[in-house]
N, CA, C and O atoms as CSV, one atom per row, in Angstrom:
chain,resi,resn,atom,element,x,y,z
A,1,UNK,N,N,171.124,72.692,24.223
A,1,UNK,CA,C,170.623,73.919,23.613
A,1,UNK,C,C,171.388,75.110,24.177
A,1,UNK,O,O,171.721,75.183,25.359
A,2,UNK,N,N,171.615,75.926,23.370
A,2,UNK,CA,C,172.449,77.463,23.920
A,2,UNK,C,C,171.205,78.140,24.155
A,2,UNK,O,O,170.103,77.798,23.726
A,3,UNK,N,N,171.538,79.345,25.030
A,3,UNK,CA,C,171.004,80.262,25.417
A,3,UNK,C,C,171.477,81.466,25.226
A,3,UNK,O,O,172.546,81.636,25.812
A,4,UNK,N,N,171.015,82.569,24.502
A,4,UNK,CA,C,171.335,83.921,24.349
A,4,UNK,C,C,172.346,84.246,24.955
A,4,UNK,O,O,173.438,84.227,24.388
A,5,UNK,N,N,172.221,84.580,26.121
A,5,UNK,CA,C,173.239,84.791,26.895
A,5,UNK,C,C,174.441,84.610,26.881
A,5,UNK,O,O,175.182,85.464,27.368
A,6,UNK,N,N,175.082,83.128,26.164
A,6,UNK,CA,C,175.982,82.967,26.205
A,6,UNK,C,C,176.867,83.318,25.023
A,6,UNK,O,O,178.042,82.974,24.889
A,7,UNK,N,N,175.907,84.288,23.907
A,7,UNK,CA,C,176.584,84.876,23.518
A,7,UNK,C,C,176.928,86.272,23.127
A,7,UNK,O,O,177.016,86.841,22.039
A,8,UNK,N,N,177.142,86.743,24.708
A,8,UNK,CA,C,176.982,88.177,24.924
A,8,UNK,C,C,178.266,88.562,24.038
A,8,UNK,O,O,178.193,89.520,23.267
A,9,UNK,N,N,179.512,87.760,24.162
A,9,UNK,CA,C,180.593,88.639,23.604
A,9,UNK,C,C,180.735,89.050,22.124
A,9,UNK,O,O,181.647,89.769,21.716
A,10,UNK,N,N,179.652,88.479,21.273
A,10,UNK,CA,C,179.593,88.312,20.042
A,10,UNK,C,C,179.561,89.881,19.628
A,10,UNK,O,O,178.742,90.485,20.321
A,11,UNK,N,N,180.258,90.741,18.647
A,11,UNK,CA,C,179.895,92.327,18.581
A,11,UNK,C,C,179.793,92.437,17.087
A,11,UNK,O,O,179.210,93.358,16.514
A,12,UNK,N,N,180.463,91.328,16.434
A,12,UNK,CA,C,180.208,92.131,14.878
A,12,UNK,C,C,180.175,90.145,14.275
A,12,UNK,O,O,180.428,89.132,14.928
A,13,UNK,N,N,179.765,90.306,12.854
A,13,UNK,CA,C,179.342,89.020,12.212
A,13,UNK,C,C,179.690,89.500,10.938
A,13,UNK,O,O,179.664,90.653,10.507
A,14,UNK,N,N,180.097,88.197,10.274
A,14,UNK,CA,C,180.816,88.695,8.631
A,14,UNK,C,C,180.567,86.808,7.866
A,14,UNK,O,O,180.661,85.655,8.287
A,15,UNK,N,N,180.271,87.406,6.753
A,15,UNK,CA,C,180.137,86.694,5.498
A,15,UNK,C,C,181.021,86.552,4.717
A,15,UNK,O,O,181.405,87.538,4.087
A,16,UNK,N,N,181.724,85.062,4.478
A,16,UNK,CA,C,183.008,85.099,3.983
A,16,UNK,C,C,182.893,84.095,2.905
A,16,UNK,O,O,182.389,82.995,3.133
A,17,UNK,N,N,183.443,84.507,1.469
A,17,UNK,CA,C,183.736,83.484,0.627
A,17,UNK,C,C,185.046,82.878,0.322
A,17,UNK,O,O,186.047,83.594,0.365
A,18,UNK,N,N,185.102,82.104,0.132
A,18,UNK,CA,C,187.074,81.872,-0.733
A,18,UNK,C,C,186.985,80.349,-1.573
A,18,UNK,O,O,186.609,79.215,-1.278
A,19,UNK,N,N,187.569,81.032,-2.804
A,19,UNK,CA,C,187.504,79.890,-3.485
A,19,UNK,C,C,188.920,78.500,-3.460
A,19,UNK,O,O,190.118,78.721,-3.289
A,20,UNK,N,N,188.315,77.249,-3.667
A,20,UNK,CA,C,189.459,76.378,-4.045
A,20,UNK,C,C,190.828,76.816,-4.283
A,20,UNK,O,O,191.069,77.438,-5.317
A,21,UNK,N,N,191.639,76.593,-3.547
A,21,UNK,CA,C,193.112,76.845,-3.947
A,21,UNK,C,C,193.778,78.211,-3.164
A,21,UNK,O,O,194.993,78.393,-3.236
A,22,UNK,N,N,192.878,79.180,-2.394
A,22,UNK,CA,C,193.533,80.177,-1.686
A,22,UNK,C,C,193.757,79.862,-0.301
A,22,UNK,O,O,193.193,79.022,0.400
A,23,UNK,N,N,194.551,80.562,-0.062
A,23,UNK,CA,C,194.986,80.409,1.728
A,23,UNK,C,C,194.643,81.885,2.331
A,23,UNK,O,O,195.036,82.905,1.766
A,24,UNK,N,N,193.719,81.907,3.771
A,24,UNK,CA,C,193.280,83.060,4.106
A,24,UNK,C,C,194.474,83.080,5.653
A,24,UNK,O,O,195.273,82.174,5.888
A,25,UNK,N,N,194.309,84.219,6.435
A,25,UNK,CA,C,194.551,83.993,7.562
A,25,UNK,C,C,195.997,84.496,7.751
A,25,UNK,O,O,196.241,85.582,7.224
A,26,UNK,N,N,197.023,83.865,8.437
A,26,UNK,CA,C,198.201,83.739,8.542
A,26,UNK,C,C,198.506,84.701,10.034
A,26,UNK,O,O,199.578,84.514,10.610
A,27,UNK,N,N,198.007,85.211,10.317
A,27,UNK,CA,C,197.753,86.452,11.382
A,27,UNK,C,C,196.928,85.829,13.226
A,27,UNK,O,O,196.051,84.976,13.361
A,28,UNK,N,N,197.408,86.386,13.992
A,28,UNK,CA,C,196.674,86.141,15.023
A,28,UNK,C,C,195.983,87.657,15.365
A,28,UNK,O,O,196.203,88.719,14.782
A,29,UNK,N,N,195.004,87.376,16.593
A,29,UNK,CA,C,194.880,88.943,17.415
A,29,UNK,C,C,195.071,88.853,18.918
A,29,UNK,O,O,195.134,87.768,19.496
A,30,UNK,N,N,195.138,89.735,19.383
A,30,UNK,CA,C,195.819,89.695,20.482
A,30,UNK,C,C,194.542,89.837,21.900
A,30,UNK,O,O,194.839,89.560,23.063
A,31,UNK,N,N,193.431,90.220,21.554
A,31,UNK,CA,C,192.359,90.617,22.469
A,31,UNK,C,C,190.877,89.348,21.329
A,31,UNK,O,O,190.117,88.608,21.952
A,32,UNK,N,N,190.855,89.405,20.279
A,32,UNK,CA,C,189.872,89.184,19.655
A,32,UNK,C,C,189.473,87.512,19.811
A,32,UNK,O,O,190.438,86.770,19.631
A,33,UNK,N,N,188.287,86.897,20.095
A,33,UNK,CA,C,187.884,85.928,19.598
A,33,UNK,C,C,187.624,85.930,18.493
A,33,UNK,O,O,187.527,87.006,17.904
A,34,UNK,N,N,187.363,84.353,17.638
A,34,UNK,CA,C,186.251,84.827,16.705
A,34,UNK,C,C,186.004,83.224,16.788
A,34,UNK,O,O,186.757,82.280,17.028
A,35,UNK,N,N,184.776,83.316,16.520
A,35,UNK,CA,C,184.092,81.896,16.083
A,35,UNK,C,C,183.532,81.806,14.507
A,35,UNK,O,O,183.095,82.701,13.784
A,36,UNK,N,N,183.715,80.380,14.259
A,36,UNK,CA,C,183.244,80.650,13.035
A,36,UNK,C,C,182.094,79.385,12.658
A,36,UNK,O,O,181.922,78.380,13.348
A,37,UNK,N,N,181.468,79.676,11.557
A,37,UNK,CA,C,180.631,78.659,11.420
A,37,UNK,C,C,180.534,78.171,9.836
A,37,UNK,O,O,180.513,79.105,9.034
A,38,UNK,N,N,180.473,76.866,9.291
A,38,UNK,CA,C,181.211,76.858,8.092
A,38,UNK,C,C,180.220,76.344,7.332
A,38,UNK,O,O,180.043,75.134,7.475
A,39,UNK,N,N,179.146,77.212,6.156
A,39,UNK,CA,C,177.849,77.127,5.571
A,39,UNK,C,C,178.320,76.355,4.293
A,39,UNK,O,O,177.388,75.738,3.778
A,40,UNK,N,N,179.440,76.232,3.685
A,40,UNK,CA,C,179.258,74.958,2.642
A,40,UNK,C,C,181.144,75.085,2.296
A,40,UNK,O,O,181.838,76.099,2.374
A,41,UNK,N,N,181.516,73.843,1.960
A,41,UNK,CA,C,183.129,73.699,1.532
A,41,UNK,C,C,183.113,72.870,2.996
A,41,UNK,O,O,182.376,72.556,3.930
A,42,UNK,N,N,185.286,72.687,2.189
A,42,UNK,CA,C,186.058,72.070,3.064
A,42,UNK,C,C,187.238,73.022,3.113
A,42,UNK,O,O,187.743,73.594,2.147
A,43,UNK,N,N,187.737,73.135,4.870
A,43,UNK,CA,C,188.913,74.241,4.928
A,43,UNK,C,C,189.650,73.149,6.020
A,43,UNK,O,O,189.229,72.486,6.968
A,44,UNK,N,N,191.474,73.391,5.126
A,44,UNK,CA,C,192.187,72.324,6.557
A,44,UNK,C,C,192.753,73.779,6.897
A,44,UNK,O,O,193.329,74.577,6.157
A,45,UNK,N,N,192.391,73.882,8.321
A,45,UNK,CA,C,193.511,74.703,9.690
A,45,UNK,C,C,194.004,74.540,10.628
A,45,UNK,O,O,193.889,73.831,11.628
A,46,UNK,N,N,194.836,75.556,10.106
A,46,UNK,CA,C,195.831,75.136,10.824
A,46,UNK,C,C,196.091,76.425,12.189
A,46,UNK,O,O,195.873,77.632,12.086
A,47,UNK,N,N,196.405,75.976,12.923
A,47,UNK,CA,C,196.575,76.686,14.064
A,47,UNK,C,C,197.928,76.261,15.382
A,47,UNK,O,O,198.117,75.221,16.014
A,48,UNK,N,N,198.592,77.465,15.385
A,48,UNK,CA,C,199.513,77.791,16.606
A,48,UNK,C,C,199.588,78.766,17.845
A,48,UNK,O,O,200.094,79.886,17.763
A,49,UNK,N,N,198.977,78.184,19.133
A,49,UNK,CA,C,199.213,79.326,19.956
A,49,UNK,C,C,200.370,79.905,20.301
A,49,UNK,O,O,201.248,79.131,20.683
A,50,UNK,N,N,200.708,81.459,20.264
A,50,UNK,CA,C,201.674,82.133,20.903
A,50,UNK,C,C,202.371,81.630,21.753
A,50,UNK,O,O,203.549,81.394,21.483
A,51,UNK,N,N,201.809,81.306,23.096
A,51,UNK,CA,C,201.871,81.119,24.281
A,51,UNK,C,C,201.924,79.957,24.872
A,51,UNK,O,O,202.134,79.966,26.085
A,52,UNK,N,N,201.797,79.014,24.368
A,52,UNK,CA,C,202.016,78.054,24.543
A,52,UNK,C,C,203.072,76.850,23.220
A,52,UNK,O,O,203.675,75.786,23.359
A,53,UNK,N,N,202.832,77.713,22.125
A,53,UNK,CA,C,203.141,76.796,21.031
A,53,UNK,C,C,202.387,75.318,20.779
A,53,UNK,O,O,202.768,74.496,19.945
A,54,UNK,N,N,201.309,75.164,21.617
A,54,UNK,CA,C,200.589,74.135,20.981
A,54,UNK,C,C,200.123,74.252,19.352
A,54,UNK,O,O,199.551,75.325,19.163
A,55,UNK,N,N,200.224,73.413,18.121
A,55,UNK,CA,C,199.949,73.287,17.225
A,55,UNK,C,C,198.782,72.011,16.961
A,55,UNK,O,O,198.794,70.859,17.393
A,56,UNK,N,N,197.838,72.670,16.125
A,56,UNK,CA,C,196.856,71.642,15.947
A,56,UNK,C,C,196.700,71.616,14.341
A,56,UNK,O,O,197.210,72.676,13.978
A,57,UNK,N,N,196.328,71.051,13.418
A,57,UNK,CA,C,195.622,70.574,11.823
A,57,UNK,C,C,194.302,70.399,12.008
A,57,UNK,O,O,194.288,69.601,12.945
A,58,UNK,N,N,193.055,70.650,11.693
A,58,UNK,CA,C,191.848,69.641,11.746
A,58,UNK,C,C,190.973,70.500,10.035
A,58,UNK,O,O,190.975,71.635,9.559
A,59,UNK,N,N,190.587,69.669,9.789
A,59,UNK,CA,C,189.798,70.195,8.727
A,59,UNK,C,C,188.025,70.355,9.046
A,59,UNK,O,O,187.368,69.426,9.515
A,60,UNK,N,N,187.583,71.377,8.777
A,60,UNK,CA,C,186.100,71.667,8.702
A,60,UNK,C,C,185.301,71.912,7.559
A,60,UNK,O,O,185.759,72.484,6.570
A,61,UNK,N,N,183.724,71.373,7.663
A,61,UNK,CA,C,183.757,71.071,7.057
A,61,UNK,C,C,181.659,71.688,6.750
A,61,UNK,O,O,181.196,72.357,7.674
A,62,UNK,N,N,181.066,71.504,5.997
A,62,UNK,CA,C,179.889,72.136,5.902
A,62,UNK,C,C,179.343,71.693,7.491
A,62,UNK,O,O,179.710,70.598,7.918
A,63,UNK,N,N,178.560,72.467,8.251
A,63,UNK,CA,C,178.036,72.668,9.267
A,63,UNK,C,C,179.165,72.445,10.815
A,63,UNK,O,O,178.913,72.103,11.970
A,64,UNK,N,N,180.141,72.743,10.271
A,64,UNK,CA,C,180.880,72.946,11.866
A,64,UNK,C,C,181.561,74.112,12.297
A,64,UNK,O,O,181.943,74.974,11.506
A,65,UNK,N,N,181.731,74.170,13.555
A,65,UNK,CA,C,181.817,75.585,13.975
A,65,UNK,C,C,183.030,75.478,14.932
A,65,UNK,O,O,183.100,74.451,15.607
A,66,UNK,N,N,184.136,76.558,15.089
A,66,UNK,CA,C,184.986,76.597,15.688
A,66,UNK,C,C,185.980,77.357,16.043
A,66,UNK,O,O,186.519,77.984,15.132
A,67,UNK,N,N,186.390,77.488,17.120
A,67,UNK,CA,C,186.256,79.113,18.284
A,67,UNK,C,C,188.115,79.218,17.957
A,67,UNK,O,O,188.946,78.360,18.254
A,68,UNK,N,N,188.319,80.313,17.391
A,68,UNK,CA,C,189.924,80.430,17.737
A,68,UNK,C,C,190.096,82.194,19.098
A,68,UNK,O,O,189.534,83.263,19.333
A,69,UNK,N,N,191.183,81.411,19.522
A,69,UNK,CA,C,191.410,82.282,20.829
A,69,UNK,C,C,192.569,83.472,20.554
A,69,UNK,O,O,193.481,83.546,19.730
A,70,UNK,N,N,192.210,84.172,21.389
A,70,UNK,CA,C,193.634,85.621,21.395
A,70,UNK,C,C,194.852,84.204,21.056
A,70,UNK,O,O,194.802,82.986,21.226
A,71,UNK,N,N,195.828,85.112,20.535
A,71,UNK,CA,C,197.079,84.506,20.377
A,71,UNK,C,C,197.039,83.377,19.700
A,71,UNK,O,O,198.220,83.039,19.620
A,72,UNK,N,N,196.319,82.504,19.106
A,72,UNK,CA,C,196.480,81.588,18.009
A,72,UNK,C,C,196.886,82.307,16.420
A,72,UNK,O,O,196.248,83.198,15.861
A,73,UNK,N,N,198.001,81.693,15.968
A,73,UNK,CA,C,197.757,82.202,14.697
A,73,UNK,C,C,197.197,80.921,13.840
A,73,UNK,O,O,197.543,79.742,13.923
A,74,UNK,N,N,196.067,81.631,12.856
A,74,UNK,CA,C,195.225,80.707,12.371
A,74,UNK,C,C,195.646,81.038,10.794
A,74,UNK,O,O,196.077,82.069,10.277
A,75,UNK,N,N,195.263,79.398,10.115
A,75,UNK,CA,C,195.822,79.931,8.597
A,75,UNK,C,C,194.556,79.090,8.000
A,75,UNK,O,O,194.179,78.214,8.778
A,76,UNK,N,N,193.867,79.169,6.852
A,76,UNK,CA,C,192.804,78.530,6.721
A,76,UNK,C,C,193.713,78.697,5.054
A,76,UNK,O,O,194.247,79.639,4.467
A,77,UNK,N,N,193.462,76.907,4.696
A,77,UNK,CA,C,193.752,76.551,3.146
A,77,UNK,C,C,192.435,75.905,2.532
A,77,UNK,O,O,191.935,74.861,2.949
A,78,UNK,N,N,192.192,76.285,2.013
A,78,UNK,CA,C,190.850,76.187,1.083
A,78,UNK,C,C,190.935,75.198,0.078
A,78,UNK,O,O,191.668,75.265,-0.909
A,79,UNK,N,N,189.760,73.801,0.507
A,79,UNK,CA,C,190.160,72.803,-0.127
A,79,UNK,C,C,188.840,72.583,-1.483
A,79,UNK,O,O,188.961,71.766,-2.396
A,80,UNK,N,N,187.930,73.294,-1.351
A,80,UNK,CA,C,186.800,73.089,-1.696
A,80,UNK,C,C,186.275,74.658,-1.475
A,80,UNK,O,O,186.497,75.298,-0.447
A,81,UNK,N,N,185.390,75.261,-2.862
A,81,UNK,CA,C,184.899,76.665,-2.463
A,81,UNK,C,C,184.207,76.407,-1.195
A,81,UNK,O,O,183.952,75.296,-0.731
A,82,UNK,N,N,183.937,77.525,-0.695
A,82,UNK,CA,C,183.563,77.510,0.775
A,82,UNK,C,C,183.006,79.341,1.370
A,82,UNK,O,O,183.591,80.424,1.376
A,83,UNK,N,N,182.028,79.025,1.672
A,83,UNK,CA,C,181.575,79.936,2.413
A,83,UNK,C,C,181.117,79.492,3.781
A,83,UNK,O,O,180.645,78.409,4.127
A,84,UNK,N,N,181.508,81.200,4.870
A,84,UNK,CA,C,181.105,81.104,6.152
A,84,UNK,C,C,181.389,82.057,7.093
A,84,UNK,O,O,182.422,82.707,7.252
A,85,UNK,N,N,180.169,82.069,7.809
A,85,UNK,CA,C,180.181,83.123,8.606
A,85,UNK,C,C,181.134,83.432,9.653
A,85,UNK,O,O,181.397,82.406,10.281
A,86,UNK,N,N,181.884,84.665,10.175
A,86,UNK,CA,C,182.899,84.543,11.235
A,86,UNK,C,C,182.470,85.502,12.181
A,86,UNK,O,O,182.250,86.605,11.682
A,87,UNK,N,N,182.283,85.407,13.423
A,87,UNK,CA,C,181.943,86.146,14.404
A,87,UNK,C,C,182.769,86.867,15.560
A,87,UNK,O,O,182.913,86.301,16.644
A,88,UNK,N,N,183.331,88.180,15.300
A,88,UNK,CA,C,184.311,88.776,16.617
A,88,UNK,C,C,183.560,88.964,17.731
A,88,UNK,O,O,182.345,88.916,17.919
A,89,UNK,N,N,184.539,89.200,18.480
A,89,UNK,CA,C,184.059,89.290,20.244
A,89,UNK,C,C,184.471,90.878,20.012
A,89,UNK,O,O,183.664,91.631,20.556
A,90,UNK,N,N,185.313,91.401,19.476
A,90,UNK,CA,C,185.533,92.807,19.190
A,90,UNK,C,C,185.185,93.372,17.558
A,90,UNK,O,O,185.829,92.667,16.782
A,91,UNK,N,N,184.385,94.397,16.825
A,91,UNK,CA,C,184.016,94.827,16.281
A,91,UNK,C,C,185.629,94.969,15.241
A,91,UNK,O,O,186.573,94.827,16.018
A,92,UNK,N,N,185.986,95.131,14.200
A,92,UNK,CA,C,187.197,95.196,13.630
A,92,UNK,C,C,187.377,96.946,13.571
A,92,UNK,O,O,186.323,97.493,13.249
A,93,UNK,N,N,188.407,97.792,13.801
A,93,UNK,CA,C,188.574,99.055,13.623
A,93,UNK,C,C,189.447,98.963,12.810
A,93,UNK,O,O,190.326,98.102,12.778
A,94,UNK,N,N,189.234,100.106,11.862
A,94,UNK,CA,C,190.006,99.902,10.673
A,94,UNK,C,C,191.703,100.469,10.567
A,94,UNK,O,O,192.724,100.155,9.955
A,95,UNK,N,N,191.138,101.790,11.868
A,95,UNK,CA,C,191.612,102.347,12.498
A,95,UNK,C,C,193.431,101.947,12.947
A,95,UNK,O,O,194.602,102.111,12.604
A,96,UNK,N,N,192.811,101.518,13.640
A,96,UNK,CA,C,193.637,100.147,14.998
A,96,UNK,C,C,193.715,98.820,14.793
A,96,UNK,O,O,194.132,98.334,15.844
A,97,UNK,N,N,193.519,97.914,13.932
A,97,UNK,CA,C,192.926,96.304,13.992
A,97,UNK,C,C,193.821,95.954,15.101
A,97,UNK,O,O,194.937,96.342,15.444
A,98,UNK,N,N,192.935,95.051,15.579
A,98,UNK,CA,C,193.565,93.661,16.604
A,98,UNK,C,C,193.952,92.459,15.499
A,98,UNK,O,O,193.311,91.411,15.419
A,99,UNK,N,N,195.019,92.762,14.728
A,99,UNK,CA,C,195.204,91.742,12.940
A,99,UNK,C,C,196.664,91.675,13.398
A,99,UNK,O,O,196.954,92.742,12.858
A,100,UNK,N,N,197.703,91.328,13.898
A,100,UNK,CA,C,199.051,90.984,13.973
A,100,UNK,C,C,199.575,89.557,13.236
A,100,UNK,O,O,199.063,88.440,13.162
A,101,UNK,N,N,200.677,90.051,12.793
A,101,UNK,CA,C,201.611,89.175,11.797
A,101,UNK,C,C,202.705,88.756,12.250
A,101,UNK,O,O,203.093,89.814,12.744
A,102,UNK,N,N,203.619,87.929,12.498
A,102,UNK,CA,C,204.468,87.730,12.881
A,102,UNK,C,C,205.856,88.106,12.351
A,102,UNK,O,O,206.088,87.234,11.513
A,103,UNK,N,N,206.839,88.892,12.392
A,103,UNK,CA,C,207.834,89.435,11.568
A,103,UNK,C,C,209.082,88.218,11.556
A,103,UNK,O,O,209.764,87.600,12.373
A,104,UNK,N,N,208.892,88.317,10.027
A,104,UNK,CA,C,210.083,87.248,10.125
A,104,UNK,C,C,211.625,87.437,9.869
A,104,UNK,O,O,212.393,86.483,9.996
């Protein structure tokens, strides 16, 4: 069981749809967590850390949840409509974003 507490860093929460056939993502941040939690669909992601260049694939899927870190760039391909909630550790400024792209 979790306890409150452990999710002090949580600051802002968002509701996300995307249908069959789009690709979201492509971007890392440089300070931001986010966790996500995945309320119905199938998404394969893909993910590369900066800093290490570890690369991973895994697909998710209705009820799983899963934490990407500063410096991963994450790409989410949408296999199945899909909605789900995503949770920052930093609030998004529209201002400033913590949203980086890689220049190619």
């Amino acid at each position: 069981m979790f306890g409150i507490g452990q999710f002090h860093w949580m600051k802002e929460a968002n509701y996300i749809e995307s249908k069959k056939g789009s690709t979201r993502g492509g971007h890392y941040h440089k300070k931001t967590k986010e966790l996500f939690f995945i309320i119905e669909g199938k998404i394969k992601v893909k993910v590369e850390n900066l800093n290490t260049n570890h690369q991973k694939t895994f697909t998710v899927n209705k009820m799983d949840i899963f934490l990407i870190e500063p410096y991963d760039i994450h790409t989410f391909c949408i296999l199945e409509d899909a909605k789900w909630i995503n949770v920052l550790s930093c609030p998004m400024n529209l201002e400033k974003p913590d949203l980086h792209v890689l220049k190619k």
